[in-house]
Structure formats: C-alpha cells, structure tokens
C-alpha positions in Angstrom: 0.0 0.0 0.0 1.4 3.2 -0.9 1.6 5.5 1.8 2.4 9.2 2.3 5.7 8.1 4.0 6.9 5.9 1.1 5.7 9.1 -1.2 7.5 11.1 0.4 10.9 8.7 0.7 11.1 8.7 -3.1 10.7 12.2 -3.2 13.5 13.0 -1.3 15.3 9.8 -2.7 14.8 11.5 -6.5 15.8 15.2 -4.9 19.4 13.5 -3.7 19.7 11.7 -7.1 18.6 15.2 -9.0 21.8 16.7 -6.2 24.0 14.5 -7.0 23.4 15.2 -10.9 24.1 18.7 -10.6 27.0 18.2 -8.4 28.4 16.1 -11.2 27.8 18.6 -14.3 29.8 21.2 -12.7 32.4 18.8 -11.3 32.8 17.7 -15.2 32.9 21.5 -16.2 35.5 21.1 -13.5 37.2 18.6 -15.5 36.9 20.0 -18.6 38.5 23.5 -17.4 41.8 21.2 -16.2 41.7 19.5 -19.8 41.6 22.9 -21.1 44.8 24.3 -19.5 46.5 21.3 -20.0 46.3 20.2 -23.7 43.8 22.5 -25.7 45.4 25.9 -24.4 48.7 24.7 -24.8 47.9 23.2 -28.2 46.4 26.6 -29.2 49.2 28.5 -28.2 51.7 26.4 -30.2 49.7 26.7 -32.9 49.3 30.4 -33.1 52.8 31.6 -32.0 53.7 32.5 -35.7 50.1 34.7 -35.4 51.5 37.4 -32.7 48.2 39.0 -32.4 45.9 36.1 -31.7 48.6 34.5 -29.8 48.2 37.6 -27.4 44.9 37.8 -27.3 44.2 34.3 -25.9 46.8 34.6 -23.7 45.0 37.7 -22.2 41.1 35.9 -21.9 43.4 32.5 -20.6 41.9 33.3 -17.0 38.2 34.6 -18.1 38.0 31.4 -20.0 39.0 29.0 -17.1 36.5 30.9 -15.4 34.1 30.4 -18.3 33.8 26.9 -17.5 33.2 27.5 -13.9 30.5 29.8 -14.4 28.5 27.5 -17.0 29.2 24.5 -15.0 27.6 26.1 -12.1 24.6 27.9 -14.1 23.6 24.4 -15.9 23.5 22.8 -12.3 21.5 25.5 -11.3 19.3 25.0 -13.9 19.0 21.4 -13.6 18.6 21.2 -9.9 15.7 24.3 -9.9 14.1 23.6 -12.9 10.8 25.4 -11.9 11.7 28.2 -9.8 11.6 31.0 -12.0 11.4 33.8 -9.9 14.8 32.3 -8.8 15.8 31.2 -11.8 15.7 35.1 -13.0 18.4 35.9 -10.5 20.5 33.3 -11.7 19.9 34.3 -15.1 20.8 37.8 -14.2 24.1 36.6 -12.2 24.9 34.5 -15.0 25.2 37.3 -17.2 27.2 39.5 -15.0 29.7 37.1 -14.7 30.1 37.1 -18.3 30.4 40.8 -18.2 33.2 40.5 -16.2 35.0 37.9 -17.4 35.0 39.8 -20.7 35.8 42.8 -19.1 38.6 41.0 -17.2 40.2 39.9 -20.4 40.0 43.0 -22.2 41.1 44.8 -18.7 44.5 42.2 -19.2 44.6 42.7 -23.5 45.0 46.3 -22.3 48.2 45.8 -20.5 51.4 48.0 -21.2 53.0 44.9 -22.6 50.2 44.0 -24.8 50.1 44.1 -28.7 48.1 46.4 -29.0 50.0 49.0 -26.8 53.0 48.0 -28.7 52.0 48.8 -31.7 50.3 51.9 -30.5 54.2 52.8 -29.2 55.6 52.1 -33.0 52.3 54.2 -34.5 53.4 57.0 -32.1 57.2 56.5 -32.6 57.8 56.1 -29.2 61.0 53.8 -27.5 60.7 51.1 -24.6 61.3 54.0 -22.0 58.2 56.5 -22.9 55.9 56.6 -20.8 53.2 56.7 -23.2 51.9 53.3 -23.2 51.6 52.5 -19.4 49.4 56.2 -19.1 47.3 54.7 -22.3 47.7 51.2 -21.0 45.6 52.8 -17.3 43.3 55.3 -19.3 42.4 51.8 -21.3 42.2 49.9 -18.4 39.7 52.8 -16.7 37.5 53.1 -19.3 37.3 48.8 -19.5 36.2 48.9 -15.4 33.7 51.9 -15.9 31.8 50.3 -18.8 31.6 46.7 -17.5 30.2 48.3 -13.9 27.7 50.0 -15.9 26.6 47.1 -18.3 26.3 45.1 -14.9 24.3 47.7 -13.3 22.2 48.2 -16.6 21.5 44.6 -16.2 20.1 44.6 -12.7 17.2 46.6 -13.9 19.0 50.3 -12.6 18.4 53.0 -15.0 21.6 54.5 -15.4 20.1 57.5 -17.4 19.3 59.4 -14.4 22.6 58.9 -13.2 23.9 60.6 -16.5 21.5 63.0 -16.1 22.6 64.1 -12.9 26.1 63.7 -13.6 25.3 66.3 -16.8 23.5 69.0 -14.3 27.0 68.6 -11.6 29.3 68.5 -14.4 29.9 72.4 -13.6 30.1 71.6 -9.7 32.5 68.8 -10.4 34.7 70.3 -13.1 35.2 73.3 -10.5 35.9 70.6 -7.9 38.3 68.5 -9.8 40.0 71.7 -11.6 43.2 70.6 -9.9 43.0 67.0 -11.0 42.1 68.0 -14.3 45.0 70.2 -14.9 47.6 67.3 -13.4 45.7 65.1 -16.4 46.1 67.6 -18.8 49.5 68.1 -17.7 50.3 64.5 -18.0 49.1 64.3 -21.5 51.6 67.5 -22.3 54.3 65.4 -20.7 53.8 62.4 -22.6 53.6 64.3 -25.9 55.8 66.5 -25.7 58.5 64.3 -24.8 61.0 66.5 -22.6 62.0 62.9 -21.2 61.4 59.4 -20.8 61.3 57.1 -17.9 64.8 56.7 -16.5 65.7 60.2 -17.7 67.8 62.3 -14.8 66.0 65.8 -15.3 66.7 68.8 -13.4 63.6 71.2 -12.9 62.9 74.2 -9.7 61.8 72.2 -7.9 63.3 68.9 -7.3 66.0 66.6 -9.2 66.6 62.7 -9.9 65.8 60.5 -12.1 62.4 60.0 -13.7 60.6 56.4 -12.3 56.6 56.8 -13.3 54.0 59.4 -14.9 50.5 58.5 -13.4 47.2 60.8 -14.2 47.6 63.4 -11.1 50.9 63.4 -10.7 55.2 62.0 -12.0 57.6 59.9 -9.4 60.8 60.9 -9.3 63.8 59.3 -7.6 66.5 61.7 -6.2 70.2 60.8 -5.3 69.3 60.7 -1.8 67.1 58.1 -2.8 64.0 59.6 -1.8 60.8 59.4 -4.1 59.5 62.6 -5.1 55.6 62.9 -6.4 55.7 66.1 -8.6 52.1 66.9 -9.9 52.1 67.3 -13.6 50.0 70.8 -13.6 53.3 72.2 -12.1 55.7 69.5 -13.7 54.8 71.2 -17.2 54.9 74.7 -16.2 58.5 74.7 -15.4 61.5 74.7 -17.2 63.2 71.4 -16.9 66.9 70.2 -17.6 67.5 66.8 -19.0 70.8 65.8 -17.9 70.3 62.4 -19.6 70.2 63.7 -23.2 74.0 65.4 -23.0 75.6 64.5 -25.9 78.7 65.4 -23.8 79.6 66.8 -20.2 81.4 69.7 -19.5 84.0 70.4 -16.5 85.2 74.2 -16.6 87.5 75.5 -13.5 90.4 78.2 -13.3 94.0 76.7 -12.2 95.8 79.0 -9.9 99.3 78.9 -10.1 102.2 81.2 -8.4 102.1 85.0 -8.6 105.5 84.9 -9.7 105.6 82.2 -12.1 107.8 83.1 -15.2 105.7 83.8 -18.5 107.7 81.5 -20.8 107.1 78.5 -17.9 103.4 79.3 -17.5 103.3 79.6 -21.8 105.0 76.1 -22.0 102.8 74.8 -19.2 99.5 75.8 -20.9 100.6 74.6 -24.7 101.2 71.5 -23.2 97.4 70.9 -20.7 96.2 71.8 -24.4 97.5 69.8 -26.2 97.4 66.3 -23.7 93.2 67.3 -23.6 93.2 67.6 -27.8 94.7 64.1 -27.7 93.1 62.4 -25.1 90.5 60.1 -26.5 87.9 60.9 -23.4 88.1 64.2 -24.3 86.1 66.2 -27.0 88.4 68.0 -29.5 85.9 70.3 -30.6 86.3 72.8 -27.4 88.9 72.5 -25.7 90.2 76.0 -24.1 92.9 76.3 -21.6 94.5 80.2 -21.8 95.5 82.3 -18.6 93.1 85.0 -18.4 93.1 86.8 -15.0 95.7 88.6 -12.7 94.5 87.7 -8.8 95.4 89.3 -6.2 98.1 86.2 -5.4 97.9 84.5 -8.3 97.7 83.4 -12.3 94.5 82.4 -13.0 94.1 79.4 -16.1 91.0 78.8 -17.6 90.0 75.2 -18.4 87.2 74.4 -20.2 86.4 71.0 -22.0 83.8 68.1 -22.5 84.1 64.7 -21.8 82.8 61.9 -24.6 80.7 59.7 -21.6 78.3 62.1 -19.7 77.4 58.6 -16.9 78.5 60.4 -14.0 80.5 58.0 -12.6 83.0 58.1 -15.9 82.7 61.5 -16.2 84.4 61.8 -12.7 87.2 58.9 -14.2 88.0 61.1 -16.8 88.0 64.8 -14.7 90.6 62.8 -11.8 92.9 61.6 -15.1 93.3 64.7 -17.0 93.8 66.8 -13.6 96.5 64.5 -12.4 98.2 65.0 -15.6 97.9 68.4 -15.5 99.3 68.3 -12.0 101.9 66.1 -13.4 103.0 69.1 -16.2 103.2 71.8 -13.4 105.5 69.7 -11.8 107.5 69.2 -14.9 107.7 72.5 -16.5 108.5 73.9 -12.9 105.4 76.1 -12.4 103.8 75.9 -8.8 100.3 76.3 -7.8 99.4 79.4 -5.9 99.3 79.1 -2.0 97.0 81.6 0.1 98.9 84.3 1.4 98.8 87.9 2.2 101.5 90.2 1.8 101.5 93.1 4.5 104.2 96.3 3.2 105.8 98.4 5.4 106.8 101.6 4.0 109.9 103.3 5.2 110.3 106.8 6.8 113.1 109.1 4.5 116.1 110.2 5.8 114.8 113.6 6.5 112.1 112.7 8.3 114.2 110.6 10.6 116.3 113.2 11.5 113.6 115.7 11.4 113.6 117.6 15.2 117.1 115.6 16.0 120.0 118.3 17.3 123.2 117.6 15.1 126.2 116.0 16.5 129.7 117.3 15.8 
C-alpha cells in the first residue's frame, strides 16, 4: 500500500539523485576547465605563435575562459537542480550574465596591459621607445574606461536605469569640473608630458623644484627618484609649467675651472705649461676636441688664473668623474714638470719706510 511516508521517501530519494546530478555537471565542467589548461590551451598557443596577435589575445582571456567553465558548470547545475523556480531562476539568469560581463571585461582589462600588442603597436604608431611613458598612461586610461563600462553594463543589467545617473552627472558636471579643476590640470599636464617628450622614464631631469631620475608618470601626478634616494611625487600641472633640464640627453659633459698657479711664475714656464694641458686634452680620446680652451686669463690678487674648459665623450656620471681625476693629475703632473707651482693663500702686508729727512727731522746735530 502506498503511503504518504513511502511518497515522500522517493521524493526525497529523487531530490538526492537530481543533487547529485548537478553536483556532477559542474564537477565535469571542472574537468573539462583542467583538460583545457593542460592540452587545448597549450595546443592553441603552439599553434598560433607564428600569429603574434591572436597568440596575445588568448593569452590575455586565458583566465576569463578558465573561469568560463566554472560559471557554466555552475549555471547548468543551477538549472537542472531548480528547474521550476523561476522567480529564482531570473536571479540566476541575471548573475549569469554578469559574470560574463566581467570575465570579458577581465580579459580586455589584461589585453590592455602596457605589454600588450596592441600598446606596442600603439608605441611604434606614435614612434615612441621602450622608456616612454606613453603606453603604461594609455595602458591605465584603457584599463579605466574597460572597469567603468563593464560596472555599468552590470548595473544596466540589474534593472538600474543608469540614465538618471547621467542626467545628474550632466546637471554637476559644472560643480564637479570646479571641484576636480586641480585634478584635471595634473591630467592635462600628463598628457603634455607624454607628448611632448622633454624625457622618458629613466631620464635624470633637473627642474625648480626637485632633481633625480624619472621612475613613473601617473594621471595626477610623475615619481621621481633623487640621489638621496627619496621618491618625489611632482604633480604634472606644475611639472609642465617649469623649465626642466634633461641631464640624460647630453651629448657630452662639460667640466670648466680656473687653475691658480704662483704669482711669480715666469711667462715663458706658465706659456710652456698651458701649450702642453692643451694639447694632452686635444689628444686624449675621453676628451672632446671640438672645445677644448685652456688660456691664462686673469691677474688675482696672489695668483695666475688658467682657464680650463672642456667636455668629456661619456656624460654617466661615474666616468665623467674617471676622466676629470685623469686629466687633472696629468695636469698636475705638467706643473710639476715645466717647474710652475700652484698658488698658495697668502697675504702680503708692506711696510713703507720713513726718508732720511724725516728721521732726523727735530734731532740736534752732532759734531
């Protein structure tokens, strides 16, 4: 006799068998995500190496579509454990499609990386080298505009009307553009930077305000590394306002100084001393040839005063400094040679003598 009991056994005995079901299609999506990653991906990615551009683009949705699988592998065991729940169903249908939105968002949020295709070829379009600073600012203005328009297609597809929002957005845009003034400018500035090129990322620049070497341009505001090894955040409003010096792009590096020698050096010495500074910086191969200047141009108070002024080839610091320490030991080495001293601090104190007829002025005669 069939009773409600036994009814109700086979009920729950179908629900558990109906579970289990579900449980199995998404662990098989499960399985099918691993096979994925394993062989088809790989096999994919062989396949399309010579193919640079597709080869990058599935290697940017390689995530979104592992996640693919789990998402349908869940939604089908949704579907096929709640078949006739549709006011629940509707949710699901509604998450569903948000997770899609984001997983393509995800993938064209990672296709718009600074070492993506496309913001390499966007550098060579724009003739830019592997230090401008170009593609990481498009690479996060890409990357900002991905995240705004997949939190609006998500919100457009929970039932929000998002024209209001525009709406009020388009009555404040005078509020907020007098608010964000500041911000705007550092963007604007940015933008100036980037095209303008007055240096790339590594550069050592020079500007009022600070000085070090260039590390990031960001949309308020540039990083800069000083040689105390502190990191200074410049905004780009003011950045581009000033002058700046870019120490990086010397085609050569000058050292200028005066050489003080003796006060009473002999002029054919100090003539045979300078011809030959000259003519050891004209043939030394560190130093440019083009302007080279060594002539004695000042009487001082106690001393000669030589004028040096050259460029070294190498303007890295470090060699620059090599190169000064070399030429003035040799130049050390030629005042020693040609017998020409350099000049000592000293002060020289006269005492001027009475005459003879104002020594004896007032004195009585002897005799």
């Amino acid at each position: 006799m069939v009773t409600m009991d036994w009814i109700m056994h086979k009920v729950e005995v179908w629900r558990l068998l109906d579970l289990g079901i579900a449980i199995g299609i998404f662990l098989l999506f499960l399985l099918f995500r691993r096979l994925f990653v394993r062989f088809l991906f790989t096999f994919l990615m062989r396949r399309l190496a010579r193919m640079e551009l597709a080869a990058r683009v599935l290697e940017a949705f390689e995530k979104p579509l592992r996640g693919l699988f789990v998402l349908l592998g869940a939604y089908l065991a949704i579907l096929y454990y709640f078949p006739a729940h549709w006011t629940f169903l509707l949710v699901v249908h509604k998450l569903f499609r948000s997770g899609m939105i984001l997983l393509i968002g995800g993938g064209l949020y990672n296709l718009s990386a600074a070492s993506s295709v496309f913001m390499e070829g966007a550098l060579k379009r724009f003739g830019g080298d592997d230090s401008s600073m170009l593609i990481p600012f498009l690479s996060k203005a890409a990357r900002f505009v991905v995240i705004v328009v997949a939190i609006t297609a998500v919100i457009s597809e929970w039932g929000f009307n998002i024209n209001g929002v525009v709406a009020g957005m388009g009555l404040g845009s005078l509020a907020l553009a007098l608010a964000a003034k500041d911000t705007l400018g550092n963007i604007l500035g940015g933008v100036i930077i980037i095209l303008e090129k007055p240096f790339s990322k590594g550069d050592w620049i020079l500007t009022p305000s600070t000085e070090g070497v260039v590390e990031d341009i960001t949309f308020r505001s540039s990083k800069i590394r000083t040689f105390a090894d502190a990191l200074v955040t410049v905004p780009n409003s003011t950045l581009a306002d000033q002058p700046i010096t870019n120490w990086s792009r010397m085609g050569r590096r000058r050292i200028t100084f005066t050489l003080n020698v003796a006060l009473d050096t002999d002029a054919d010495r100090l003539t045979a001393a300078i011809d030959r500074i000259e003519h050891y910086l004209m043939t030394n191969e560190e130093i440019d040839d083009q302007t080279v200047m060594v002539k004695f141009n000042e009487f001082k108070e106690s001393s000669l005063g030589i004028m040096l002024y050259y460029f070294t080839k190498t303007t890295a610091w470090k060699d620059h400094l090599t190169v000064r320490q070399a030429t003035q030991l040799a130049m050390l080495q030629i005042l020693k040679e040609e017998g020409v001293q350099l000049a000592l601090p000293m002060q020289r104190i006269v005492v001027g003598r009475e005459s003879d007829e104002a020594r004896h002025e007032g004195k009585p005669e002897l005799g």
